[in-house]
SELUMVEX-338955 format. One record per residue (C-alpha): x, y, z; residue number from 1. Coordinates in Angstrom, 2 decimals. Layout:
REM residues N
+---------+---------+---------+--------+
|      px |      py |      pz | torkol |
+---------+---------+---------+--------+
|       X |       Y |       Z |    NUM |
...
+---------+---------+---------+--------+
REM end
This chain:
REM residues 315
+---------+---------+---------+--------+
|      px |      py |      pz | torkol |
+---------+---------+---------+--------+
|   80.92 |  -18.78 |   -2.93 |      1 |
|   81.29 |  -21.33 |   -0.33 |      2 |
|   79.10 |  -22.01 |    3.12 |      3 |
|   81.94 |  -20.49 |    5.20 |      4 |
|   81.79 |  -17.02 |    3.14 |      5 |
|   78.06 |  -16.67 |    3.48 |      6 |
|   77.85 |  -15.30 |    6.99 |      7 |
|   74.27 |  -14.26 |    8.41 |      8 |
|   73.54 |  -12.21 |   11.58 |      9 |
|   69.89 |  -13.39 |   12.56 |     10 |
|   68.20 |  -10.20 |   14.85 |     11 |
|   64.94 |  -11.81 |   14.46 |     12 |
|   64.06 |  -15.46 |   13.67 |     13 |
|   61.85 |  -16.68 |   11.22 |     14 |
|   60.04 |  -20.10 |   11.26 |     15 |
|   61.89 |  -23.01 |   12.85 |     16 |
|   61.57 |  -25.46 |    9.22 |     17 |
|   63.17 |  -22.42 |    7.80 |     18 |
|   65.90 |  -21.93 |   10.32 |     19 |
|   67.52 |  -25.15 |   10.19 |     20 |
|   66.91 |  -25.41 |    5.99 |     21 |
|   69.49 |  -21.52 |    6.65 |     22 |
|   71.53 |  -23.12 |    8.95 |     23 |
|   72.37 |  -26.08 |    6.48 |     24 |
|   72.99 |  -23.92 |    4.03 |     25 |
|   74.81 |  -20.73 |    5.72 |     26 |
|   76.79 |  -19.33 |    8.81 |     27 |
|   74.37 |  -18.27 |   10.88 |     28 |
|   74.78 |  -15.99 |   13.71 |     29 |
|   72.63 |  -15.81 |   16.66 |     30 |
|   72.67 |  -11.89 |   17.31 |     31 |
|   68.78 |  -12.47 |   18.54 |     32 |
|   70.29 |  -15.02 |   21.39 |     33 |
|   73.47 |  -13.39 |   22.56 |     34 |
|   73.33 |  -12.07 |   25.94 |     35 |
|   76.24 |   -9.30 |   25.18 |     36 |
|   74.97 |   -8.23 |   21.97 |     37 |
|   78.09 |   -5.81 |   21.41 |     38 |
|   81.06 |   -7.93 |   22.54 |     39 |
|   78.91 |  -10.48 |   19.91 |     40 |
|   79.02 |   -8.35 |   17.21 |     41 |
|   82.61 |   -7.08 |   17.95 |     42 |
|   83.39 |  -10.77 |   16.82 |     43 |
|   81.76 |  -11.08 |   14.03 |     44 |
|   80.79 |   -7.54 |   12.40 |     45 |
|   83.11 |   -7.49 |   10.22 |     46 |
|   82.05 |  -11.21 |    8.36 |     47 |
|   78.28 |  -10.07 |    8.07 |     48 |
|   77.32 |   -9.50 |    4.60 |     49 |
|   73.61 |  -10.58 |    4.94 |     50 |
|   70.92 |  -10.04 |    8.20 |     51 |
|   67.32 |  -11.70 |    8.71 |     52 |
|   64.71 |  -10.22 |   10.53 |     53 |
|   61.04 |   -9.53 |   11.07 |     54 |
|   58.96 |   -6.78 |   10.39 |     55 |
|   57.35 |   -6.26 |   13.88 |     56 |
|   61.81 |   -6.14 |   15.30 |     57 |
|   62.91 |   -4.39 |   12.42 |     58 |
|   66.80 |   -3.34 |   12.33 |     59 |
|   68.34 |   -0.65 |   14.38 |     60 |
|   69.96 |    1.82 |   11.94 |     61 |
|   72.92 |    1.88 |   14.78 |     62 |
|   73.12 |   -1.60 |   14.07 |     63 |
|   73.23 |   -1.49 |    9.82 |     64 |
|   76.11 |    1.31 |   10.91 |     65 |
|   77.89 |   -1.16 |   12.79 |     66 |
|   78.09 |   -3.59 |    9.79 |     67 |
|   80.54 |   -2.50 |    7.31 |     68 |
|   80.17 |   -5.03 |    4.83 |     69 |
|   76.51 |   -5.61 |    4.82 |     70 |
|   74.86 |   -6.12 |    1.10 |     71 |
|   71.03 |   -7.62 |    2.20 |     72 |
|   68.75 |   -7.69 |    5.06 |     73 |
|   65.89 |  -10.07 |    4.20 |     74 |
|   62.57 |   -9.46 |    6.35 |     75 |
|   59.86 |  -11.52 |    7.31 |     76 |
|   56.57 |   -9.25 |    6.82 |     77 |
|   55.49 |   -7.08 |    3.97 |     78 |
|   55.80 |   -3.84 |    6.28 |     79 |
|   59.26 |   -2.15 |    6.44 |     80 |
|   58.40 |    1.10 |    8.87 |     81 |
|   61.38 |   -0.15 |   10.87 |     82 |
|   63.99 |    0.00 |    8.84 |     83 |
|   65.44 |    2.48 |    7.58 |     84 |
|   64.97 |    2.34 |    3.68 |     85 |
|   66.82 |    5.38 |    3.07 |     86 |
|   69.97 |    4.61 |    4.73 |     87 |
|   70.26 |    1.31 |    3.62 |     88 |
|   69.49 |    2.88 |   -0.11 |     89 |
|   72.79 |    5.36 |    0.49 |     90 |
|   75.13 |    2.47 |    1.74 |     91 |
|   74.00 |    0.70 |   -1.40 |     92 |
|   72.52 |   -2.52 |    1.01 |     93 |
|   69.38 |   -3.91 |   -0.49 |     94 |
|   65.52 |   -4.60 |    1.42 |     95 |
|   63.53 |   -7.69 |    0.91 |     96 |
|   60.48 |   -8.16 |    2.49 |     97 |
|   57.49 |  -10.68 |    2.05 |     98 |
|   54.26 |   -9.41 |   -0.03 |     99 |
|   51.25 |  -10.71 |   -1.52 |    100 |
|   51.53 |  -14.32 |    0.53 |    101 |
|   49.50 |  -13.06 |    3.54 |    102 |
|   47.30 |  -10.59 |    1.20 |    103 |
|   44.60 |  -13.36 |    1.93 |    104 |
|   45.03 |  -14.00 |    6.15 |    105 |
|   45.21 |  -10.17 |    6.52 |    106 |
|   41.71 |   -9.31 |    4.03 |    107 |
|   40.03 |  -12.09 |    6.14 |    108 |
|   40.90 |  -11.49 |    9.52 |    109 |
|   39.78 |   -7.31 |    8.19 |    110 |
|   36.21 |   -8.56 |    7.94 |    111 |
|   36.56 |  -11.01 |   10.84 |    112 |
|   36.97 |   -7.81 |   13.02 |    113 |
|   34.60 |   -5.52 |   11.32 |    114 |
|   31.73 |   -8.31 |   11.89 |    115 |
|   32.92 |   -9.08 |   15.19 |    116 |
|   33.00 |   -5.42 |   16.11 |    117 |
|   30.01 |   -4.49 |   14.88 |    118 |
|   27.95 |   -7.88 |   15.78 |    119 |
|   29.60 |   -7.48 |   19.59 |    120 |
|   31.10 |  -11.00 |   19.42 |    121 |
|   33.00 |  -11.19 |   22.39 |    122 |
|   30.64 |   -9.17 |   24.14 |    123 |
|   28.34 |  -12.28 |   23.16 |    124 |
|   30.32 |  -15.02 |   23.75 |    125 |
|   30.95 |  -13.59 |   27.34 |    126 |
|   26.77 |  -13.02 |   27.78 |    127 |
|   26.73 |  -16.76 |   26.70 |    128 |
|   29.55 |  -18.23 |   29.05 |    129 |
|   29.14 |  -15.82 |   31.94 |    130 |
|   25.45 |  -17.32 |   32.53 |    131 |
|   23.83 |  -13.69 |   31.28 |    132 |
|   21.94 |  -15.32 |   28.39 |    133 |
|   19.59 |  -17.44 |   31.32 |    134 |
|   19.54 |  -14.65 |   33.52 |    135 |
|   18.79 |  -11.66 |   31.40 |    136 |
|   17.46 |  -12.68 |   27.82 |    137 |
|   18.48 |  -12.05 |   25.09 |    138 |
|   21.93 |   -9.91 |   24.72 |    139 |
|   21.67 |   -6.25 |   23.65 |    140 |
|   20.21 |   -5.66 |   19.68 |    141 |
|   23.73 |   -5.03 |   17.78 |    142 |
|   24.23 |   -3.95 |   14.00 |    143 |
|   24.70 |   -5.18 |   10.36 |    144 |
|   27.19 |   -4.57 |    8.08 |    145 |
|   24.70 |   -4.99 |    4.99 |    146 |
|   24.58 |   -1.91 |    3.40 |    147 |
|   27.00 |    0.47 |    5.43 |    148 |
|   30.05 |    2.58 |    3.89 |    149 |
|   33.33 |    1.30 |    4.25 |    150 |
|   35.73 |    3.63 |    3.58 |    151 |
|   39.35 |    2.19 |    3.40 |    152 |
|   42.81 |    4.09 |    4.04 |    153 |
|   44.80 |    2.42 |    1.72 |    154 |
|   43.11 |    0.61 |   -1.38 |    155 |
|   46.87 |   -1.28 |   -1.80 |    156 |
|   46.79 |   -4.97 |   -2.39 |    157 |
|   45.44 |   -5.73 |    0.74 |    158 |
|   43.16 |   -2.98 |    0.56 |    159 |
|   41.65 |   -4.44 |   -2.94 |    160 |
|   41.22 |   -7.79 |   -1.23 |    161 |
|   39.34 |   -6.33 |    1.44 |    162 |
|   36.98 |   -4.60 |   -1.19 |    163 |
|   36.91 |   -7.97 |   -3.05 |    164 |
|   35.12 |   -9.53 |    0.82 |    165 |
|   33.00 |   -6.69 |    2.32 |    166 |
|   31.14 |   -6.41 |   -1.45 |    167 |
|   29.34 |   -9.50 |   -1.35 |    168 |
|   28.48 |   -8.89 |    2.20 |    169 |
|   26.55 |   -5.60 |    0.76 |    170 |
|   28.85 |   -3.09 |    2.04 |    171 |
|   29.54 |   -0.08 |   -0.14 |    172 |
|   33.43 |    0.86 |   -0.90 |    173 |
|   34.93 |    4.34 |   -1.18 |    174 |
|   38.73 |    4.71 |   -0.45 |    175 |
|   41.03 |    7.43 |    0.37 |    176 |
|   44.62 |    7.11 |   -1.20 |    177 |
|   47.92 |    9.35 |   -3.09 |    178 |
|   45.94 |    8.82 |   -6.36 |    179 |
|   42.69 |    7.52 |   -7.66 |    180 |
|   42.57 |    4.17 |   -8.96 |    181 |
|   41.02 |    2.42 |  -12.05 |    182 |
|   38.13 |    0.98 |   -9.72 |    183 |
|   34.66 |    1.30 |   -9.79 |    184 |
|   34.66 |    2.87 |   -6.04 |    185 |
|   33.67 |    6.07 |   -4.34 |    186 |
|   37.24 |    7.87 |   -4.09 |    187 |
|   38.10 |   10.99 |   -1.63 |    188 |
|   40.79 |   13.30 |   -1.42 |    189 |
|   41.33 |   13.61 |    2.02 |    190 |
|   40.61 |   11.53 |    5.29 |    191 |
|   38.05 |   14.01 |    6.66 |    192 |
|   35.88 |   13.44 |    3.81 |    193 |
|   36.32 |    9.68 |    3.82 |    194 |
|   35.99 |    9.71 |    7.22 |    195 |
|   32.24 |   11.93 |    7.07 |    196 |
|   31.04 |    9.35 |    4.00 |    197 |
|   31.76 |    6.32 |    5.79 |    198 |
|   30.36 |    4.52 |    8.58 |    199 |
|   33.10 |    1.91 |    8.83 |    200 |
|   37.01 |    3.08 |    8.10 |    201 |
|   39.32 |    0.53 |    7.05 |    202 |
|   43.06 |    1.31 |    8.04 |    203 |
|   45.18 |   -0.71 |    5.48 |    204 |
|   47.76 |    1.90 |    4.51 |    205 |
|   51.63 |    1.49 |    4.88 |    206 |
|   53.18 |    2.64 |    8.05 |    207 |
|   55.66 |    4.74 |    8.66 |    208 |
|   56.30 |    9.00 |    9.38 |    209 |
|   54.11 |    9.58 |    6.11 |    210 |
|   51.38 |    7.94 |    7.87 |    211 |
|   52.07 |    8.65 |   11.27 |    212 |
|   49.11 |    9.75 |   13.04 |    213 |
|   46.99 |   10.42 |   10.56 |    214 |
|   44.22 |    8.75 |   12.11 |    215 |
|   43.75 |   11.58 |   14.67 |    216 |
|   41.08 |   13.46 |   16.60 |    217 |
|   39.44 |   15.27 |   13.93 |    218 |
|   38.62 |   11.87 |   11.13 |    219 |
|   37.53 |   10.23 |   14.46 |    220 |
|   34.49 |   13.14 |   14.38 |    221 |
|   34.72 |   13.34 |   10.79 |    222 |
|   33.04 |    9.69 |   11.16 |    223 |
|   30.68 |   10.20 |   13.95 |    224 |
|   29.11 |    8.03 |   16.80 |    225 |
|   27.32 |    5.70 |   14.69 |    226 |
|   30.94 |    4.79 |   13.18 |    227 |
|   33.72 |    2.34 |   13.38 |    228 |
|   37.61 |    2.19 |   13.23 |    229 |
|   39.37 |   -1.18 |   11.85 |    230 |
|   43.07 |   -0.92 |   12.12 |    231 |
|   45.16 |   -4.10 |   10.13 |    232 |
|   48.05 |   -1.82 |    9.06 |    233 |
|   50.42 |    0.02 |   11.67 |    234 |
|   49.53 |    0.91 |   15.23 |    235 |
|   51.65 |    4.54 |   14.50 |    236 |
|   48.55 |    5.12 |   12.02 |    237 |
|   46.27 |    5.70 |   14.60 |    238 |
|   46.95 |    8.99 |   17.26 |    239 |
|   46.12 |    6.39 |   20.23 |    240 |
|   45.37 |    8.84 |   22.67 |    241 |
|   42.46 |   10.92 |   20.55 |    242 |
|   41.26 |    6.93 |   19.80 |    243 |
|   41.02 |    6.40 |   23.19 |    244 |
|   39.31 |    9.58 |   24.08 |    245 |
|   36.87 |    9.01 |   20.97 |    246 |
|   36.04 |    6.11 |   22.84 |    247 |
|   35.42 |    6.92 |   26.05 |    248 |
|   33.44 |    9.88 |   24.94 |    249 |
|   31.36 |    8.24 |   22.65 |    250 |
|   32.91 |   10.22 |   19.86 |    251 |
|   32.64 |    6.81 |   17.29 |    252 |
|   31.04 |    3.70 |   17.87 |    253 |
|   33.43 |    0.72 |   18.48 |    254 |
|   36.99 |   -0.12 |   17.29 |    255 |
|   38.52 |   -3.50 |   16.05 |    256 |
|   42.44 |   -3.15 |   16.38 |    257 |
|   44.98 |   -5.71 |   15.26 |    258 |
|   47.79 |   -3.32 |   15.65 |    259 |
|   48.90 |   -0.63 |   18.55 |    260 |
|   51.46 |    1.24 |   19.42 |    261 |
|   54.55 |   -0.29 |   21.66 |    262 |
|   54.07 |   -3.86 |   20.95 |    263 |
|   53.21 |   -6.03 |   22.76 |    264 |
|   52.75 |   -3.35 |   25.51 |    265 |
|   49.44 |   -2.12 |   23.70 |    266 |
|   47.63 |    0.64 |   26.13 |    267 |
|   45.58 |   -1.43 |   28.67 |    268 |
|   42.64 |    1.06 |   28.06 |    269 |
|   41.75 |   -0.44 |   25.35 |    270 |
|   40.95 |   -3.67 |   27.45 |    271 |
|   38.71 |   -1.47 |   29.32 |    272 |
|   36.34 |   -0.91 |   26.27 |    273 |
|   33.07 |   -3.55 |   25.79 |    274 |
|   33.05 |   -1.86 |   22.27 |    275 |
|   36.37 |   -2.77 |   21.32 |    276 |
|   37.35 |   -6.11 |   19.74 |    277 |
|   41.19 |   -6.70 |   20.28 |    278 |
|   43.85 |   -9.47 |   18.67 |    279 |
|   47.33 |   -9.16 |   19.30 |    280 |
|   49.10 |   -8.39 |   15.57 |    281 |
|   48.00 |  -11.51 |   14.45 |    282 |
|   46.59 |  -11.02 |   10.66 |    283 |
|   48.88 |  -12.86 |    9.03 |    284 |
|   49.27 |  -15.76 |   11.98 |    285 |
|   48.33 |  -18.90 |    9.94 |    286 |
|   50.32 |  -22.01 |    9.74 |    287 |
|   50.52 |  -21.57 |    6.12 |    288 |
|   51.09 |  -18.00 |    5.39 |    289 |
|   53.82 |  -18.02 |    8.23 |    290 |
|   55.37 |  -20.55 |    6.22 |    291 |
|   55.27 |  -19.50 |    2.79 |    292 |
|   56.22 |  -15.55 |    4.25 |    293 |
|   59.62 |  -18.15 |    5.79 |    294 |
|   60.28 |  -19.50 |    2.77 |    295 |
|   60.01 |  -16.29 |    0.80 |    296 |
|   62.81 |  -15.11 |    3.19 |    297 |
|   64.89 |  -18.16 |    2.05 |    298 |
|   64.12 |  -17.65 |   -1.55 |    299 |
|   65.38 |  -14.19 |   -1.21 |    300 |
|   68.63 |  -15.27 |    0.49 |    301 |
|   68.96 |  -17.57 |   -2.36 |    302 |
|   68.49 |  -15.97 |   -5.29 |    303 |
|   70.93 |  -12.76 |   -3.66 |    304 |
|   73.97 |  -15.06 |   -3.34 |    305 |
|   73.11 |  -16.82 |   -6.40 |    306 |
|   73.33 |  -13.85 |   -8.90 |    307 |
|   73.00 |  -10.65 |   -6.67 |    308 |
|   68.79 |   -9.92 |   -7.41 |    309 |
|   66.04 |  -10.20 |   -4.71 |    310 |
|   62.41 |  -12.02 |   -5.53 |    311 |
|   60.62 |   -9.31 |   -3.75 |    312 |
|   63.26 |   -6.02 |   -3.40 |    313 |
|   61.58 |   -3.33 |   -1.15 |    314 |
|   65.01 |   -0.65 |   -2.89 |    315 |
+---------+---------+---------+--------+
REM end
């Protein structure tokens, strides 16, 4: 198969390196750039056979409908929430995606928010810049991880590797999951009792409509004002509005959130909250893991019009 019969729609670019080593290589076209994205695609739809995108864009399922010969869509990001598996599965198109390369990032920057939440970091840094530390004293006493419950949702593979960092800080694990695991951790059944036997909970679960909102109002009391939420996963895990609430009311302690519903547009209460650490979807956002989750993307593209297989099929 030559360049000209490998024809790419791009709704969602990956690394710039890894662009122009796809351009070389393919026909790229720029469905993220067009300014008429339908009179675009009327000109091309019918040449597509392979699409690149990201996790946090997704693909439209109007969109896979649209392009009758499509056979791949490679995605940047090891979450796949929005796209539609199952209709890609019936049209017989196959899902890549990009796992295990930011397992690392992702467990770090889960324990970067659960000590930053629970030490008050920001809320430090701003008693140290604002001039409070020479006016007031000391900041307000804060609290340790060493020797609190983390319970995670979601002991996957980034779930193990946050287990693997909060045990040698002396937290204890339990986790909540479809099954129990061959680990040597406390394991409930249901969120409620993770939830009352933690004192941090760790979201790290898949997202998607199994998932959706199972973080709600009742796990929030389950764990109690003495506890903590860390979300890495999918904002859609968390029912937003019972987390805000929980908040406000004192319901839990504090809340370190990487993900949120309608992003970038995250709820502005959540700015409103001294007890809340925020970063904007941003786990994985390293020079390196970007890159090798790129180059994954290109790998898959490769090996697909090499001999029809995937290094990391999703279906």
């Amino acid at each position: 198969m030559s360049r000209s019969d490998k024809h790419i729609l791009v709704v969602s670019a990956i690394r710039p390196r890894h662009m122009e080593e796809l351009a070389a290589k393919y026909e790229l076209h720029r469905w993220d750039q067009a300014s008429d994205k339908d009179a675009f695609l009327s000109e091309v739809a019918d040449r597509i056979t392979a699409l690149v995108s990201t996790a946090g864009v997704g693909v439209p399922t109007e969109l896979i409908g649209k392009l009758p010969n499509l056979k791949v869509i490679t995605s940047f990001g090891v979450g796949y929430d929005a796209i539609d598996i199952a209709a890609c599965t019936a049209r017989g198109i196959r899902v890549s995606n990009t796992p295990d390369v930011l397992n690392d990032d992702v467990a770090d920057t889960a324990i970067m928010l659960l000590l930053a939440t629970l030490r008050r970091l920001v809320v430090g840094d701003h008693w140290a810049r604002s001039g409070q530390w020479s006016e007031k004293g000391a900041m307000p006493l804060t609290t340790t991880a060493r020797g609190k419950k983390l319970g995670i949702v979601g002991l996957g593979r980034i779930g193990q590797a946050i287990a693997a960092r909060a045990e040698p800080i002396g937290m204890k694990i339990g986790y909540f999951g479809r099954s129990k695991k061959p680990v040597d951790y406390h394991y409930e059944a249901d969120l409620i009792g993770l939830a009352n036997w933690a004192d941090v909970l760790m979201i790290s679960c898949p997202g998607g409509a199994a998932t959706q909102g199972i973080i709600n109002a009742d796990v929030l009391k389950a764990l109690g004002p003495r506890g903590f939420v860390i979300n890495i996963a999918r904002g859609s895990v968390i029912d937003e509005p019972a987390l805000i609430a929980a908040l406000r009311d004192g319901v839990i302690a504090g809340a370190g959130l990487d993900v949120f519903h309608n992003e970038p547009h995250m709820d502005r209460a959540f700015a409103e909250f001294e007890n809340v650490v925020l970063y904007p979807h941003n786990a994985s956002g390293t020079v390196e893991t970007r890159d090798a989750m790129a180059q994954m993307v290109v790998d898959n593209l490769a090996q697909w019009f090499a001999d029809g297989t995937l290094v990391s099929p999703v279906n």
